[in-house]
C-alpha positions as CSV (number, residue, x, y, z in Angstrom):
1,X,132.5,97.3,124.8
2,X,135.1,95.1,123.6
3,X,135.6,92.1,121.6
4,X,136.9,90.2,124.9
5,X,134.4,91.0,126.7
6,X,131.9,89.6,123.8
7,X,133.9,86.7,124.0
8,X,133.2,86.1,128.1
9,X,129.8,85.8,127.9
10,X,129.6,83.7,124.7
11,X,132.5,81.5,126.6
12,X,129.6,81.7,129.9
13,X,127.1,80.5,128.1
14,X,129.2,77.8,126.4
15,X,129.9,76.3,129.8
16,X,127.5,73.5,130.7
17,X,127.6,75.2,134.9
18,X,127.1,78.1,133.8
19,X,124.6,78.0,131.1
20,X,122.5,75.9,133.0
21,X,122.5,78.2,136.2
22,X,121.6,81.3,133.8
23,X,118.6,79.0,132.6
24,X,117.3,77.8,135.7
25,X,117.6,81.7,136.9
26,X,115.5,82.6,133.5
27,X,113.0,79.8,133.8
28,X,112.3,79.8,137.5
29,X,113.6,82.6,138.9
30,X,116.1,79.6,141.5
31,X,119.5,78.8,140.8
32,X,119.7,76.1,142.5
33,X,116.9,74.1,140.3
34,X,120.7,74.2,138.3
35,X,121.6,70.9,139.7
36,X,124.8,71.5,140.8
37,X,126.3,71.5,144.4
38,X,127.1,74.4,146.5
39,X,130.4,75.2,145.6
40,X,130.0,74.7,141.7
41,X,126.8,76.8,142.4
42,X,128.4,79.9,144.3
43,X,131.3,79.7,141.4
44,X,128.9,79.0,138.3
45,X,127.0,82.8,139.9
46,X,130.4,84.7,140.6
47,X,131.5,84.1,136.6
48,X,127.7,85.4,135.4
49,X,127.9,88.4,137.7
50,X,131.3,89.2,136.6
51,X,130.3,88.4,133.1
52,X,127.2,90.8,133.3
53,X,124.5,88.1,132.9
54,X,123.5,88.5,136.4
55,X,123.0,90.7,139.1
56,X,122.2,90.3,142.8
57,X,119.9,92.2,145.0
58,X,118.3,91.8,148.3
59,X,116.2,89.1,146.7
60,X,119.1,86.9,145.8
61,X,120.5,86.4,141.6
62,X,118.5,87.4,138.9
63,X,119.1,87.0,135.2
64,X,119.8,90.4,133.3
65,X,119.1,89.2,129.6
66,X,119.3,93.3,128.8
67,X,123.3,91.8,128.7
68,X,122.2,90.8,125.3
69,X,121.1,94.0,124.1
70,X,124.1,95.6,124.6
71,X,126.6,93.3,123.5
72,X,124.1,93.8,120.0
73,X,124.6,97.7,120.2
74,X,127.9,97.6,120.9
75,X,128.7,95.3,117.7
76,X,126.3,97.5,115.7
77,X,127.6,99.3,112.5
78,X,127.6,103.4,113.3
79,X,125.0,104.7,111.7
80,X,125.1,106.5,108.3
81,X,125.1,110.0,108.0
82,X,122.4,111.9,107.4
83,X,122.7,112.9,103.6
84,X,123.4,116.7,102.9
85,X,121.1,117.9,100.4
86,X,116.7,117.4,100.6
87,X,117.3,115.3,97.4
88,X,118.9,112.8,99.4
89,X,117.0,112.7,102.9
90,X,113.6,111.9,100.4
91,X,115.8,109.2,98.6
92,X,116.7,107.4,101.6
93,X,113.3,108.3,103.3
94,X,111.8,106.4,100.4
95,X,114.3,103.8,99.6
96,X,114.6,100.8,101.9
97,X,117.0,97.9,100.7
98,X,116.9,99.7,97.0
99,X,113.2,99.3,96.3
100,X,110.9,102.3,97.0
101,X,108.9,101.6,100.2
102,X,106.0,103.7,97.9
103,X,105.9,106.1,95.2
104,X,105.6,109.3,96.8
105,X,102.4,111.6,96.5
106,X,103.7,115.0,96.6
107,X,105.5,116.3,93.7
108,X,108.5,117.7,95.0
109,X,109.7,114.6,96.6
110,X,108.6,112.5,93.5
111,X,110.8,114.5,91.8
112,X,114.1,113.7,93.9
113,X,113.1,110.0,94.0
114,X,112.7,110.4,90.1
115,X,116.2,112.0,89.7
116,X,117.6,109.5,91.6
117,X,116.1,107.0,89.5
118,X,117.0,108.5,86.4
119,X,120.8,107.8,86.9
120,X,120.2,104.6,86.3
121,X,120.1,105.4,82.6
122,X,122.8,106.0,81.0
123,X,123.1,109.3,78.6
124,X,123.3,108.9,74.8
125,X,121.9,105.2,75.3
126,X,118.7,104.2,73.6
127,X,116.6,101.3,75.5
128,X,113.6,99.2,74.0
129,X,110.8,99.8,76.3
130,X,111.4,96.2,77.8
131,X,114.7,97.1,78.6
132,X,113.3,100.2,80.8
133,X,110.7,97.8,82.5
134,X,113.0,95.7,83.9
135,X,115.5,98.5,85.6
136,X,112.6,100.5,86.9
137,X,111.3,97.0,88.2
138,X,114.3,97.0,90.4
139,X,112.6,99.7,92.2
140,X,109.0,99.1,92.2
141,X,106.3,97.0,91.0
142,X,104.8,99.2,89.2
143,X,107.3,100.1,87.1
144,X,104.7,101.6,84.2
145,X,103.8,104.2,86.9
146,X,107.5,105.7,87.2
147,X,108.3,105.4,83.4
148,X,104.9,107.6,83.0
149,X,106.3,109.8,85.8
150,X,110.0,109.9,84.0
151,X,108.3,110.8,80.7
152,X,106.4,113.4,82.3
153,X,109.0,115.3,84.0
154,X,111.4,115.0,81.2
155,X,114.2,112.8,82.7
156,X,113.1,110.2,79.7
157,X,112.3,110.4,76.4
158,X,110.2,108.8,74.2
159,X,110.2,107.7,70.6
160,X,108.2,104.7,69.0
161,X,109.1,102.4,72.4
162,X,112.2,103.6,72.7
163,X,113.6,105.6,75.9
164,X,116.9,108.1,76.2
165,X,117.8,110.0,79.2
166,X,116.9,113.6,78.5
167,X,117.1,115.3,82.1
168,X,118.7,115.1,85.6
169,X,121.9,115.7,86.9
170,X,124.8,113.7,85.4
171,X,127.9,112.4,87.2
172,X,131.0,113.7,86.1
């Protein structure tokens, strides 16, 4: 689907004829409720059937408002990739606009969420315990949760309130 044709059926409903034959059709199901005269009618319904806003059966015009739809998928971003590795499928799985939708239950995808997480920290850096909260907040509420879970698993460390990367992969 093109741009140009995007741009017809924005330019149809941008017409006062047209716009207000594709509402009366929509509303009531009759043209001709429209308000406009025969000709301006027959013309206003040729340019929304060319445009693909209407179609006509053996009942006469209807509106086709599925139009919509596909002017939306056709402008739609391609969709991502699936990620390569298991590490990443649980990641995104879990992560929806950077925050985890929940902290996952089973272990093993725990882990790749906690890996992922762990990259935020940078190696050879010491952070106060505050310091910690607040990036792990970035995730999820309950950020005390995944620093215990971090600890645990031994991608932090921990020494009188203050946290080092100890574990996970690191980008080269």
């Amino acid at each position: 689907m093109s741009e140009e044709q995007i741009r017809r059926v924005l330019g149809l409903l941008y017409q006062d004829d047209t716009l207000r034959v594709f509402s009366a059709l929509v509303l009531s199901g009759k043209p001709e409720e429209a308000g406009l005269g025969p000709d301006a009618l027959r013309r206003a319904l040729e340019r929304l059937e060319r445009g693909g806003l209407i179609v006509r059966d053996e009942e006469g015009p209807r509106p086709r408002p599925e139009r919509f739809r596909e002017l939306l998928h056709a402008t739609a971003p391609p969709p991502e990739p699936a990620p390569e590795d298991a590490d990443a499928r649980v990641v995104q799985t879990f992560l929806v606009e950077g925050r985890l939708r929940a902290i996952p239950t089973r272990r093993e995808k725990r882990l790749a969420v906690l890996r992922y997480i762990a990259q935020v920290f940078e190696p050879g850096v010491r952070y106060p315990e505050k310091d910690v909260n607040v990036a792990l907040r970035a995730f999820h509420d309950d950020h005390a949760a995944l620093r215990r879970y971090l600890v645990e698993e031994g991608l932090l460390s921990r020494e009188n309130s203050v946290y080092w990367r100890s574990g996970g992969a690191v980008g080269v």
